[in-house]
C-alpha positions in Angstrom: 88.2 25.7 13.6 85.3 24.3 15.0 84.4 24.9 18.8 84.8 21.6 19.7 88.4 21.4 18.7 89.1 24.0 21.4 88.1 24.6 24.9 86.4 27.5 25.6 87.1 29.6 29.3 86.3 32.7 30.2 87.9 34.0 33.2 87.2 37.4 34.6 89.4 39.5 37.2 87.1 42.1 39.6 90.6 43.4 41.2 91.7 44.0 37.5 90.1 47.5 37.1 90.0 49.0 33.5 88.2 52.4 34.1 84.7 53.6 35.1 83.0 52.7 31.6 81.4 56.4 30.8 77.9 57.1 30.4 79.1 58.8 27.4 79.7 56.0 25.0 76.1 55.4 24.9 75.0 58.6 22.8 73.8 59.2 19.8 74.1 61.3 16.7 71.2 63.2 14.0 72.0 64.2 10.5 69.6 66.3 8.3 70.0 63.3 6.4 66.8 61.0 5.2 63.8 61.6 7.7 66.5 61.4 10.9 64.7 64.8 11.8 61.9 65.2 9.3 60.0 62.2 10.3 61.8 61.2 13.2 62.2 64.2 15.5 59.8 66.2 13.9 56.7 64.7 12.8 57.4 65.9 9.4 59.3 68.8 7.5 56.1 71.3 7.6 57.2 73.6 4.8 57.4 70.4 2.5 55.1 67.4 4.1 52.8 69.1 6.2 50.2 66.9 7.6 48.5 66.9 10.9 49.6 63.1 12.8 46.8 60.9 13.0 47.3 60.3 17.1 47.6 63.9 18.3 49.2 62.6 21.2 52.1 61.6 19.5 53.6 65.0 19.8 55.1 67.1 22.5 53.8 70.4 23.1 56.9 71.7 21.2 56.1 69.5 18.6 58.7 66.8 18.9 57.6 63.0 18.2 56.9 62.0 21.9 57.4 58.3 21.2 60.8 58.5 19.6 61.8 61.0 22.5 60.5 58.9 25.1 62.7 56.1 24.1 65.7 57.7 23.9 65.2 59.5 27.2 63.5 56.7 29.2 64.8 53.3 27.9 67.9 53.9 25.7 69.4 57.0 28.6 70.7 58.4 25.9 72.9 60.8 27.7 74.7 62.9 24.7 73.6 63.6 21.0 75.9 65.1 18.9 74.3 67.3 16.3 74.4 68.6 13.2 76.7 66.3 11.1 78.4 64.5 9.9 78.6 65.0 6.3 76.0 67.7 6.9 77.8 70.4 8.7 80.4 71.1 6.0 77.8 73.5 4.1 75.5 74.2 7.6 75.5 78.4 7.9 73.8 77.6 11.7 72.5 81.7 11.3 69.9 80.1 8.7 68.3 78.0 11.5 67.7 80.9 14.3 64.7 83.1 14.8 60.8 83.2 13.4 60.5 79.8 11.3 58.6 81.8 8.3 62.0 84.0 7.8 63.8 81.2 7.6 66.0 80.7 4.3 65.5 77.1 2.2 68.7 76.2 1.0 70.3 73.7 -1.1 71.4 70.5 0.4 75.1 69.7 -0.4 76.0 66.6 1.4 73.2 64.7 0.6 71.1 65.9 -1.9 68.0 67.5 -1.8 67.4 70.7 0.1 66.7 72.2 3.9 64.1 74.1 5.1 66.2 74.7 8.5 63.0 74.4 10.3 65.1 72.9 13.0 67.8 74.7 14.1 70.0 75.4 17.2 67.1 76.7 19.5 65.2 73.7 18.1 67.8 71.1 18.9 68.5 72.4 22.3 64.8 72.4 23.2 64.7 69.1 22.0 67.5 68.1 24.2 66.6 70.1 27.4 63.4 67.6 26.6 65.1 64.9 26.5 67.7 65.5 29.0 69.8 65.1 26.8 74.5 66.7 27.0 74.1 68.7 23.2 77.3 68.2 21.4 77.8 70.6 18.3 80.3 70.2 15.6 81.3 73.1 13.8 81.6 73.9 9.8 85.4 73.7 8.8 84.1 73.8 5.5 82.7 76.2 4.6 82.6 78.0 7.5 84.9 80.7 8.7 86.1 81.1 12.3 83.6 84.4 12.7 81.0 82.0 12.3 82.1 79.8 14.9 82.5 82.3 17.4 79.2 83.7 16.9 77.8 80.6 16.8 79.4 79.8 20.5 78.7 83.3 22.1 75.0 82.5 20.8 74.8 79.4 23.0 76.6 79.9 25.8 76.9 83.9 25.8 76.1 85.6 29.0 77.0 89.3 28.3 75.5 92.0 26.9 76.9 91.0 23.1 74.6 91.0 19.8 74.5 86.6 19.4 73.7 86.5 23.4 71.1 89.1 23.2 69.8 87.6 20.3 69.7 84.6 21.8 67.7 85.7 24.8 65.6 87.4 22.2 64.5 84.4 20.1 63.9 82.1 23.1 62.0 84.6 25.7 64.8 83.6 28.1 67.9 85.0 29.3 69.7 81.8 30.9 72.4 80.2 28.1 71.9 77.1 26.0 75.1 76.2 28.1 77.1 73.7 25.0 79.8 72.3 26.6 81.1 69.9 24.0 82.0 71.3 20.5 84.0 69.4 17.8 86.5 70.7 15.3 85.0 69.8 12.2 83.5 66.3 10.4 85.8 64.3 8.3 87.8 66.9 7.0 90.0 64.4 5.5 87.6 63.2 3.4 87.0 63.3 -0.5 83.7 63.7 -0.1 83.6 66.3 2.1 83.0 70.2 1.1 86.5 71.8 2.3 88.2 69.2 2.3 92.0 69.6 3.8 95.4 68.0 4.3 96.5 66.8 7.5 98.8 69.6 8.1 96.5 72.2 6.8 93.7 71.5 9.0 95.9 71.2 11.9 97.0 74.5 11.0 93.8 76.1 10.8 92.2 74.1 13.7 94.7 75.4 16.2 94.1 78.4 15.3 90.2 78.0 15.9 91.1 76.6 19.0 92.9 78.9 20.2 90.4 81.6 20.0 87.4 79.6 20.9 88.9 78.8 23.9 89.5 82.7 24.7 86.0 83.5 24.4 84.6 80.5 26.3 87.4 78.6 28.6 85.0 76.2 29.7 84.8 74.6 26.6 85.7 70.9 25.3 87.4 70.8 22.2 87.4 67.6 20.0 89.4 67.7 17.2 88.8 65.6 14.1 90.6 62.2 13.4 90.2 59.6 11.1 90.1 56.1 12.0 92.4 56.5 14.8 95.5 54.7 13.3 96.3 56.4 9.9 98.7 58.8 8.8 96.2 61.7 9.5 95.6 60.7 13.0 99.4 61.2 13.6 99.7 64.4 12.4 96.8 66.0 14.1 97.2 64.8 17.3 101.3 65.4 17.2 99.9 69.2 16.6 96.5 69.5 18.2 96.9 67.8 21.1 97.4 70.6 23.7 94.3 72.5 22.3 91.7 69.8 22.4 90.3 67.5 25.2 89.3 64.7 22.9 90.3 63.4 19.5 87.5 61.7 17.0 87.8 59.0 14.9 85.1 56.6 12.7 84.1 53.4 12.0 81.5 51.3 9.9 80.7 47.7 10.0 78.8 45.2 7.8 79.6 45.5 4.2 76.7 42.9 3.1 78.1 39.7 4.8 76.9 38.1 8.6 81.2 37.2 9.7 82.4 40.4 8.1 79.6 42.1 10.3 79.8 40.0 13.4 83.8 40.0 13.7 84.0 43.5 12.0 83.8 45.8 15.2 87.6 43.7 16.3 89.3 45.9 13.7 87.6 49.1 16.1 89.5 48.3 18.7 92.9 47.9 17.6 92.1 51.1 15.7 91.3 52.6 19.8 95.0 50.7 21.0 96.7 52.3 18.3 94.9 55.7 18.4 95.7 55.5 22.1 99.2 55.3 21.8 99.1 58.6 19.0 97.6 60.2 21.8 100.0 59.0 24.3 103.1 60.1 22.1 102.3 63.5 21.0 101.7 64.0 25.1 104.9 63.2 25.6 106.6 65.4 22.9 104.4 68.5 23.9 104.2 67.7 27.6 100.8 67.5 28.0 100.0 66.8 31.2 95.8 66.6 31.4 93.9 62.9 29.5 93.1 63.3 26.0 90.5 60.9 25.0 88.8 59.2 22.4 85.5 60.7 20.6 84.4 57.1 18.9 81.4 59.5 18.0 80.3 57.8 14.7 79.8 54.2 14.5 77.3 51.4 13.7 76.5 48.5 11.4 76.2 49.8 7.5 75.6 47.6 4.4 76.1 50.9 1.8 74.3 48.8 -0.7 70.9 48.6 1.3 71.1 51.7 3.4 71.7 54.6 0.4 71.5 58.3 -0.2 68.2 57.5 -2.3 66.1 55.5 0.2 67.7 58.2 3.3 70.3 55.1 4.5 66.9 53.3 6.0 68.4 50.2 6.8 66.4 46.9 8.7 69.0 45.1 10.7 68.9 41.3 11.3 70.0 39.3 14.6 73.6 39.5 13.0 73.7 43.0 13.0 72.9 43.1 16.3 75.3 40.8 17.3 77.7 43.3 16.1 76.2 45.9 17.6 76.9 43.9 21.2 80.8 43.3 20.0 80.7 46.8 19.6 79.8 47.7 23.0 81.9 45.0 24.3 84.5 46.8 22.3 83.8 50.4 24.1 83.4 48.6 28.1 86.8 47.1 27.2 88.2 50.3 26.6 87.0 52.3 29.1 90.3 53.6 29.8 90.2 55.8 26.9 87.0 56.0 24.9 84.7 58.9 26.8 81.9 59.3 24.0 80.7 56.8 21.6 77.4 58.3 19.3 75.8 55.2 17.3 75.0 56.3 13.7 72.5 57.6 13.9 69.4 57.8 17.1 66.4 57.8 14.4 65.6 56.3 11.2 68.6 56.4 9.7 71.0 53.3 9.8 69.0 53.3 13.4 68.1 51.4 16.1 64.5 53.2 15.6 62.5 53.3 12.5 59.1 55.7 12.4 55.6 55.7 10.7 53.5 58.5 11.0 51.8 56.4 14.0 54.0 54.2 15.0 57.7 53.3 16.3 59.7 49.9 15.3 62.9 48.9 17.6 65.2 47.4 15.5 67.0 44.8 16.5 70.3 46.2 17.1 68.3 48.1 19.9 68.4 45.4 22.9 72.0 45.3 22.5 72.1 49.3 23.6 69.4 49.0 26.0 70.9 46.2 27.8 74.5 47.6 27.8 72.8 51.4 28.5 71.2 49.7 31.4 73.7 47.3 32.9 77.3 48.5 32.3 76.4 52.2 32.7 79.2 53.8 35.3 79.9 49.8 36.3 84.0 49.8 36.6 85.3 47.6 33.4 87.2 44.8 34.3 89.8 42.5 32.7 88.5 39.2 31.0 90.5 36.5 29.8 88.7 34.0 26.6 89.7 31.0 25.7 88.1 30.4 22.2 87.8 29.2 19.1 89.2 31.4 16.4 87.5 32.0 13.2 88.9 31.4 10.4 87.0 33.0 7.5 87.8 36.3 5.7 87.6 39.7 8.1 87.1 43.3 6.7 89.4 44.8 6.5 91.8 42.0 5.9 94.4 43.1 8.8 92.1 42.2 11.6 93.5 38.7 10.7 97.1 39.6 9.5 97.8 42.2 11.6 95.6 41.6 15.3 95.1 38.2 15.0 92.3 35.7 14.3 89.4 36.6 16.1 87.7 34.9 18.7 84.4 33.5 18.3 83.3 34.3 21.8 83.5 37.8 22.5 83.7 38.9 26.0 83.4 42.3 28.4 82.9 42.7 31.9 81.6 45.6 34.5 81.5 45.5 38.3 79.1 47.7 40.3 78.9 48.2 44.2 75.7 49.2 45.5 75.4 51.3 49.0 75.5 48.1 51.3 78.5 47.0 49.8 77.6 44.3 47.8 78.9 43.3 44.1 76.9 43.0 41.2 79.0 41.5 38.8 77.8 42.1 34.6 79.1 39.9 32.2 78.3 40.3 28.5 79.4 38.0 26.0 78.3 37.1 22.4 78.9 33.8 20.9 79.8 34.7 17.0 79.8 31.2 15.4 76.7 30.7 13.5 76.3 27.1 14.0 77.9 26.1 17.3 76.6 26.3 21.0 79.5 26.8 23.4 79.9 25.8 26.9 81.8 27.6 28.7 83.7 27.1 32.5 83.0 31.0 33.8 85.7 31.6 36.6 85.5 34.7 38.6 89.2 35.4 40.1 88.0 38.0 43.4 90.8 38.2 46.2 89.6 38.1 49.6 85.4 38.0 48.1 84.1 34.7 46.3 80.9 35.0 44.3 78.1 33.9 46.9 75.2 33.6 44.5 72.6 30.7 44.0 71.3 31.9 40.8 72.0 34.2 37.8 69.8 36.8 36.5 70.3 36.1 31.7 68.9 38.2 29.2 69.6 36.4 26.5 69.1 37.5 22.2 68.8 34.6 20.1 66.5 33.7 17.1 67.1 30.3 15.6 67.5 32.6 12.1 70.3 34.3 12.2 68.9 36.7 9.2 65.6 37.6 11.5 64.9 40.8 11.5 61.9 43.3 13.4 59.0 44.3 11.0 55.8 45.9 11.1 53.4 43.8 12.3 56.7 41.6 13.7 57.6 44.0 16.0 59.1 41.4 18.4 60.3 38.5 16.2 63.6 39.4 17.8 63.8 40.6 21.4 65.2 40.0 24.6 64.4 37.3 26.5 65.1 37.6 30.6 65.2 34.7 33.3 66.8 33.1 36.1 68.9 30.4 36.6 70.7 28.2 38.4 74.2 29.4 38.8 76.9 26.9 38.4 79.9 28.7 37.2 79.2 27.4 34.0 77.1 28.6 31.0 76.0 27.8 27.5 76.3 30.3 25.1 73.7 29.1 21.9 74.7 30.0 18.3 74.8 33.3 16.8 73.8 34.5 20.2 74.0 37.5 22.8 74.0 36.8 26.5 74.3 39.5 29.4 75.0 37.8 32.7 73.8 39.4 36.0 75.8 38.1 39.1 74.7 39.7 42.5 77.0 39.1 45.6 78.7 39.9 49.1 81.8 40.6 50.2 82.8 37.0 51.7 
């Protein structure tokens, strides 16, 4: 259907409170997977590449890539990394990754190929994160790993008695204060083919219970995510109905791209009716065990993923073009719209792999599916999501997966969230972010704020604005900037035009009337 067959409106409703959007769904993930961490954390893998870095300064003094850390700290907030798989963890023993690096044992490398030096480890990745400021989020081995192991592996971190993984602890850091993980998850993908260990639905809720159970005796204090699928499958069901008073959150998956721009623009539509169905999973098996606490969703892999460009054999380095970052900002839109339930969101993955950040040995490269982060990371961070209502055209085209169409609906070509903020003297600061799909049609669009007892006193509007007249442009080196964000002001008349395969974040400061 063509835009001008239709016309557009976007309304949006300040009084029509959705949640406080969590800083949470703006972490990230790393995999000892392609150079995420050799080469992206790490300068290298030093018992395979050594090599000293040609700008000396590119390293901390612990020997962490400053640049990539910079970023994530200082631009992206990243404010949780979950660590150390993925597809990884379902052969990780963590005990191979503790004390002096030259004892360390070099293993083979099941999920992926290849093997690990486990020259980064648990002390590693919570320096890293101390660093970085940075919430640690640990998922444990349900593969191959025993409950022993994950005991141990908790009383290492967050041990403060006089036991053998706590004093060990203390000994391989020179410090006696606890790495202090609060988050832990329950297993990666366990219903997976692909994975080593894996389970049925009812045997892994068997079994995770059970870990649960004990984990929580040795460290209350604890959250628990248990593993789901993609929130609205037969697996997600039966976990939940019998994990759901051990665990504070539930995890579920997503990809989206699969080679094609509409199939990765309108692609992220088919997450959130996978978060409205998961919701109401979680809803019912709190009713039937009479829970009374929030469970929430752990959206803690996603991103944009054409399997045929980013592969095992290149370490799934992917370039993104302006499409993919569209998605990436339908995603978000996705997460503010949802604030009600989604508490952590990790994009796949924080460096180098299927990344916002790609690495040289000098250098760093935003992709660009990076503004969309920074913009949301910076904008809608703790804001208090609101309703929106579009009016828009519907595509039309094929979807993947098919149901988005047959099952939610067409989707609309103008994609819409919204966050309000207060500051201390009371005034609003409305944020509107919305990304025009169509690849070929600008869309004007009436923009009606609905406040009761306030009206938007504002002269202009502060737009940061990602557009490229290719859609296809993508970020190289030496083209670091072909696509980036562009910020001005403008006059505000309740109206805007959204360009073509575009994504525009709307800043609307004003008082209480």
């Amino acid at each position: 259907m063509s835009p001008s067959s239709v016309k557009p409106s976007l309304d949006v409703f300040p009084t029509a409170p959705i949640g406080t959007v969590s800083p949470y769904i703006f972490s990230g993930f790393l995999e000892h997977l392609g150079r995420c961490i050799y080469g992206g954390i790490l300068p290298s893998d030093p018992t395979t590449f050594p090599y000293t870095p040609r700008r000396p300064s590119l390293l901390t003094e612990e020997g962490f890539r400053k640049d990539v850390l910079e970023v994530l700290r200082d631009e992206l907030s990243v404010p949780m990394v979950r660590w150390p798989g993925g597809n990884y963890v379902s052969s990780y023993n963590w005990k191979d990754g503790i004390g002096p690096k030259d004892q360390r044992k070099r293993r083979p490398e099941l999920a992926w190929g290849g093997e690990e030096s486990n020259q980064f480890g648990t002390d590693e990745f919570i320096a890293w994160c101390r660093l970085a400021r940075i919430e640690p989020y640990i998922i444990l081995n349900m593969g191959t790993g025993t409950l022993d192991d994950a005991l141990h592996w908790i009383e290492y971190c967050n041990g403060t008695g006089d036991t053998y993984w706590a004093s060990l602890r203390r000994k391989n850091n020179g410090r006696d204060e606890p790495h202090n993980v609060k988050y832990w998850g329950l297993g990666n993908e366990v219903w997976g083919e692909w994975q080593i260990g894996q389970e049925t639905a009812e045997a892994y809720t068997t079994k995770a219970r059970q870990w649960a159970h004990a984990i929580k005796l040795l460290d209350p204090t604890i959250k628990l995510i248990g593993c789901g699928e993609t929130g609205l499958n037969h697996w997600d069901g039966v976990v939940l109905d019998g994990l759901v008073d051990k665990i504070d959150g539930h995890s579920i998956h997503l990809y989206t791209n699969f080679g094609q721009r509409d199939r990765t623009v309108y692609g992220p539509d088919a997450a959130e009716y996978s978060i409205e169905i998961c919701k109401a999973l979680i809803n019912k098996a709190r009713y039937a065990r009479k829970v009374a606490k929030p469970i929430t969703i752990a959206f803690d892999e996603y991103g944009v993923w054409d399997e045929t460009v980013g592969t095992p054999q290149n370490g799934l380095q992917q370039f993104y073009t302006l499409a993919d970052a569209l998605a990436m900002a339908s995603w978000l839109n996705v997460f503010v719209r949802q604030a009600d339930i989604v508490e952590i969101a990790c994009v796949a993955q924080s460096v180098n792999v299927i990344s916002p950040l790609v690495t040289s040995p000098t250098g760093l490269l935003r992709q660009t599916v990076y503004w969309p982060l920074y913009l949301f990371s910076r904008y809608m961070r703790e804001g208090t999501s609101v309703r929106v209502s579009v009016e828009s055209p519907k595509f039309t085209g094929e979807t993947l997966p098919a149901w988005i169409s047959d099952i939610k609906g067409r989707p609309s070509v103008l994609d819409a969230a919204a966050a309000v903020h207060i500051t201390e003297n009371g005034a609003y600061s409305l944020r509107i972010a919305v990304v025009n799909r169509s690849e070929t049609e600008s869309i004007r669009t009436p923009i009606r704020v609905a406040y009761q007892n306030t009206h938007l006193e504002c002269a202009d509007v502060e737009v940061h604005e990602l557009w490229h007249a290719d859609v296809k442009a993508k970020n190289y080196w030496g083209r670091e900037n072909e696509v980036s964000i562009k910020t001005s002001r403008a006059r505000w008349d309740r109206e805007w035009t959204f360009r073509e395969h575009s994504f525009t974040l709307l800043v609307l400061d004003s008082k209480r009337a």
